[in-house]
N, C-alpha and C positions, 0 to 999 in steps of 0.2 A: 206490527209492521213499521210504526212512526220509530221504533227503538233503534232499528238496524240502520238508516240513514243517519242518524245522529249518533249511534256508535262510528261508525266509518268517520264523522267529521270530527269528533273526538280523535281518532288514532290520527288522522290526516294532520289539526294542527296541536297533537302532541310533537309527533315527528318533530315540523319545523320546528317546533321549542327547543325539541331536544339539538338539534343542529346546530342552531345558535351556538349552546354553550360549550362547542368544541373549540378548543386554543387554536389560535396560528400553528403553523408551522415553523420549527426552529430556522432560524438561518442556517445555509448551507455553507460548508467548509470551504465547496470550489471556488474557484476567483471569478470575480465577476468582471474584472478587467483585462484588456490585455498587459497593463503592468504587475497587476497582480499576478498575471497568470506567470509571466516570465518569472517573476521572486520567484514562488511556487517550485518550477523548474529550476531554477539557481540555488535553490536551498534544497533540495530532492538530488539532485545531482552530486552536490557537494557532500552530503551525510553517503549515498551509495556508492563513491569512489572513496571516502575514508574505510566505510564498513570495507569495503573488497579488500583495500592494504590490509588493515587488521585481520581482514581472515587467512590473506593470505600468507602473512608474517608468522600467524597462530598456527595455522599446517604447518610453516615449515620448521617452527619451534617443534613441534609434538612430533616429528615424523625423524625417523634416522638421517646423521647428517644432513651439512650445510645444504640445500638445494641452489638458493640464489648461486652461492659457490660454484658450484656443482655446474650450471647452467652457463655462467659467464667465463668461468675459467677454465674449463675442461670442458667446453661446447657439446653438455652431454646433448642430445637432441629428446634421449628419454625421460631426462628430467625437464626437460622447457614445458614437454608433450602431458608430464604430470604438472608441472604447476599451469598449465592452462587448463585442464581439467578443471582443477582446484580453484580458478579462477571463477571460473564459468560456474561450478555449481557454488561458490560464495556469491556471486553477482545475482543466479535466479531465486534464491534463497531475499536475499533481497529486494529484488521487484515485487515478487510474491510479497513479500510482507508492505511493500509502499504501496500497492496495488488494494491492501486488507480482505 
């Protein structure tokens, strides 16, 4: 019966032993400031309105005729209606991915 108390205070301070030898935790990414937090924002910003031009330069490269054309100078309304489409799913395409 002396065995099973003494087994228990074994498992008891193995535990704490083993706890010990856990590492910190990595530093996290997020900002810990409010200036950091704005870079953060000013750098996040500036990559997802470049990506949106680029994609939406890329549509209108791969898709038949001019669009921008199309939309400024012959005021199609059905091409404005598709490159916003095209906008909008370039732009959640993108949150989604900054978002990870």
């Amino acid at each position: 019966m002396k065995t099973l108390p003494l087994t228990l205070l074994a498992l008891l301070f193995t535990q704490s032993l083993l706890a010990a030898d856990i590492p910190p935790a990595a530093a996290s990414w997020h900002a810990q400031t409010l200036t950091s937090a704005i870079g953060n924002v000013l750098i996040f910003a500036a990559i997802g309105i470049a990506a949106a031009i680029i994609g939406f330069k890329l549509f209108d490269v791969f898709t038949p005729g001019n669009l921008q054309k199309e939309i400024i100078e012959n005021k199609n309304i059905a091409a404005a209606i598709l490159a916003a489409a095209a906008i909008l799913g370039v732009s959640i395409i993108i949150a989604a991915s900054m978002l990870g």
